[in-house]
N, C-alpha and C positions, 0 to 999 in steps of 0.2 A: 610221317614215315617217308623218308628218301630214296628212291632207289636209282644203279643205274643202269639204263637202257642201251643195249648195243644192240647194232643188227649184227648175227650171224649168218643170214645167206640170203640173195635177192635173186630175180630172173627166174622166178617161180610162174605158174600161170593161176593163178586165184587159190591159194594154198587156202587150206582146210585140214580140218581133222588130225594135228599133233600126238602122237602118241610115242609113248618112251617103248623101245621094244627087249627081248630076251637078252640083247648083246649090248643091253646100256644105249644104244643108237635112236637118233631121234627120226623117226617118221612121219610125214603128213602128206594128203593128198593133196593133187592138181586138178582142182575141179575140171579147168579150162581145157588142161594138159593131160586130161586122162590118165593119169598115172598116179602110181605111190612112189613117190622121193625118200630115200635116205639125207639123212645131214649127219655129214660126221661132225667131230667137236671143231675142228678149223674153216667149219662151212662149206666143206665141199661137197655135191651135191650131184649123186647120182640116183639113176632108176631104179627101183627096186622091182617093180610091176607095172605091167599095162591092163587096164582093166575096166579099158575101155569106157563108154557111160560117162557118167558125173561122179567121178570120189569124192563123198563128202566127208560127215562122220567118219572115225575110226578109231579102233580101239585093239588090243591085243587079248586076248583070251586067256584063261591056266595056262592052256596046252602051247601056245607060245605063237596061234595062227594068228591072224589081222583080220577083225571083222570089220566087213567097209557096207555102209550105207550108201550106194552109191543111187545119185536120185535119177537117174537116167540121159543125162546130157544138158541139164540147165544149171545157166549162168550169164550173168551181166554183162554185157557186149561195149560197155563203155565206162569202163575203166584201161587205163593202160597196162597191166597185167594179163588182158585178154586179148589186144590187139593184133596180135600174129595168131591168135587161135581160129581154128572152123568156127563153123557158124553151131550153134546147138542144137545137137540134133533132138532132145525133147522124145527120147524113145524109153523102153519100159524099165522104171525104178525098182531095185531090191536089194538082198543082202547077198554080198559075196565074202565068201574064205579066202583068205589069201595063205599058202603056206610057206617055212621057212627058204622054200627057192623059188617062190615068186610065182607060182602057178596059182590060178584064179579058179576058182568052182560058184558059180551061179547057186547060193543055194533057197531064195526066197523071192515071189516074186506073190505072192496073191496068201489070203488068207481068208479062208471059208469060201474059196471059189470067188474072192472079189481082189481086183488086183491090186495092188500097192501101188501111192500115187507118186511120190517122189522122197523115199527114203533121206533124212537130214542128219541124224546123229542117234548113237548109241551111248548105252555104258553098262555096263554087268552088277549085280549083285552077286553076294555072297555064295546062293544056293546052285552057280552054274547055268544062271538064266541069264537073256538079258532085254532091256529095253530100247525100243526108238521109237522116234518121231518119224510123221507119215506125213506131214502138210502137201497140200492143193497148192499149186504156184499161182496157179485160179487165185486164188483168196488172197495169196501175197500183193498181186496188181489190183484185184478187183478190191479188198477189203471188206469179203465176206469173214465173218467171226467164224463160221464153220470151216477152217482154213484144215483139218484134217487131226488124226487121233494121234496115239499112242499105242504103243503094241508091246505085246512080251513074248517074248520066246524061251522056254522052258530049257531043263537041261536034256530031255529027252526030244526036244525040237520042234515041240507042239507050238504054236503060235495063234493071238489071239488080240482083237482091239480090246486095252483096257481101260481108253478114258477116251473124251471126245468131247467138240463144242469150243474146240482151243482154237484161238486167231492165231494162223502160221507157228505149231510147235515149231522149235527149234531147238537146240540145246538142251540136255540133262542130266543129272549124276545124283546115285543115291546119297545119303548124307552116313555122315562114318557112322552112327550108328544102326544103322540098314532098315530105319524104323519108314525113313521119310523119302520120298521121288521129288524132286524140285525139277521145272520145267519150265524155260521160256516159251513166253507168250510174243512172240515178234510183233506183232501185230499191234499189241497196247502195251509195249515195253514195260509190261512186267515179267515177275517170276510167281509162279505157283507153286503150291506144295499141296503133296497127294499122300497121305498118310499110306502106306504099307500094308494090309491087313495081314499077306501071306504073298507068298512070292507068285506076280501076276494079278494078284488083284490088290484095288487102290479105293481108298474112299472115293464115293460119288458126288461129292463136293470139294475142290480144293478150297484154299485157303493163300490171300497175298503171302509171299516172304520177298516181296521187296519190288521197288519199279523206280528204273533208268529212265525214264521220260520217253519223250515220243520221237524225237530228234534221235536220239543213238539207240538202235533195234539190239536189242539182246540176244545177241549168237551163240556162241560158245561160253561156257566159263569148267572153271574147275576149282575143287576146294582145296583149302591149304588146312595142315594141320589144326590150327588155332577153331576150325568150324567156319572162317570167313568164306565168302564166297566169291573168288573174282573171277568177275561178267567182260569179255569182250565187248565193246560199245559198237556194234557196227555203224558207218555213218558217221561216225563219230571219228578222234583221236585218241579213245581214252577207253582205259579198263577201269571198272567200278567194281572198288568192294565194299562187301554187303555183310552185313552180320548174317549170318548161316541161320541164326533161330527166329528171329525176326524180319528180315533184311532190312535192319536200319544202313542207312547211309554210314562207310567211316570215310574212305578217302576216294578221289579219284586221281588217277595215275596219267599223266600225259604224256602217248607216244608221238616221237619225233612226224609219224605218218598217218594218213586215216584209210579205214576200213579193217581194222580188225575182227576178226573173225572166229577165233577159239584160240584157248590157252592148255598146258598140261606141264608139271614139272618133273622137272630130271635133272641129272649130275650127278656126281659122285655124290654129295652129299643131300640131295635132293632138295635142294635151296633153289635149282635153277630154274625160274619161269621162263618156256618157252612159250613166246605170242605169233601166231601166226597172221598176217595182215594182207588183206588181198589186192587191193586197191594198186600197188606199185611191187606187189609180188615178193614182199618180203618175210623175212622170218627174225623176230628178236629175242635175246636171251638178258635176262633180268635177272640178278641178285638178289632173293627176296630173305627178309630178314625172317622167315618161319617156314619149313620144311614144309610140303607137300601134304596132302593127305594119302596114306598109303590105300590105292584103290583095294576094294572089299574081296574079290575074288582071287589078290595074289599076297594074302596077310599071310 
């Protein structure tokens, strides 16, 4: 499979978190840069939000808000993408609403009285709930396996750890049939799978669906129609896709730049993969030969 890669927008500051929004518009955050960025379709590139913290994850709700996992002010200080940014300020991780004129509401920061350590990435199921990743940045430098949980938040906004013993979660999306939670493992560049039992809670054992080696850290991915599953390579230059049921190996994709960091599709016809890459602050748009997976809570 051939595809082609163009960059659509650069002079980003550690973009993260791609999301298609209400208006067809593609958004992602600036870790670096504090903010949520609009890209229209000719790559022009304005603010949509400041929201202060670390924009990581992000995702757009039913109701048409941005939920942003923002992990509190960390980010890698050397790369060129970050080099005119502040220093990080490493202050307290949660979940924030962002609504359609850009206004920020703080709405999660601790759960059960214990505080959230550095929120990475979201994604919704079906029933109005949704999940993320909580990793220890501890764990990311030091390369403890306890690098941090997993959590759900209900539709009534109840929230809860429901898996834990992951080296640095990062990355997650249910799979189209809302049975399975698939979650990178950064830390030992695999992917696990967490069976579903009921929305919020997950078998107590995952199971491999697939592993990118140790060299390219599993970031972001998103599925496409067909059930594959393409994995941003962090570290790397390259998106790896992965069979969805297994994660056997099919191809790997090589971007023109490295550090890619999360992907999500859009376009008119929803063929277009957008990759976010942070390393040199860019954003690319790919032609991919199989439509998107239509996410679960806007079917």
């Amino acid at each position: 499979m051939s595809v082609q890669v163009d960059r659509l927008a650069e002079g980003l500051m550690f973009p993260e978190g791609p999301a298609i929004g209400p208006d067809g518009a593609l958004y992602v955050t600036e870790i670096a840069g504090q903010r949520i960025s609009k890209i229209s379709a000719d790559g022009t590139v304005s603010t949509f939000a400041d929201t202060g913290g670390g924009p990581n994850g992000a995702a757009f709700n039913a109701q048409g808000e941005l939920l942003v996992a923002n992990n509190g002010g960390r980010w890698p200080t050397d790369v060129p993408s970050t080099s005119q940014a502040i220093e990080p300020v490493y202050g307290q991780g949660g979940i924030q609403t962002v609504n359609s004129e850009g206004a920020v509401i703080f709405e999660l920061s601790e759960i059960d009285g214990v505080t959230l350590n550095s929120p990475n990435d979201l994604c919704f199921d079906s029933h109005g709930g949704y999940y993320f990743t909580d990793p220890e940045w501890s764990g990311l430098v030091g390369g403890d396996r306890d690098g941090g949980p997993v959590c759900y938040v209900n539709a009534e906004g109840e929230a809860s750890r429901v898996a834990s013993n992951i080296g640095f979660p990062n990355g997650l999306g249910v799979r189209a049939d809302g049975k399975v939670l698939v979650v990178c493992e950064s830390l030992t560049g695999m992917l696990l799978s967490y069976r579903i039992e009921e929305p919020g809670v997950l078998s107590a054992t995952p199971k491999p669906n697939g592993m990118i080696g140790r060299r390219s850290v599993p970031d972001g991915f998103c599925f496409d129609a067909s059930g594959q599953i393409i994995v941003a390579g962090h570290g790397s230059n390259n998106l790896f896709v992965l069979d969805g049921n297994d994660g056997r190996p099919i191809q790997i994709v090589e971007l023109p730049d490295a550090g890619p960091t999360n992907c999500c599709f859009g376009g008119t016809d929803f063929r277009t993969l957008f990759v976010t890459s942070s390393d040199h602050g860019y954003v690319y748009a790919i032609d991919w030969p199989i439509e998107g997976m239509p996410l679960l809570h806007s079917r």
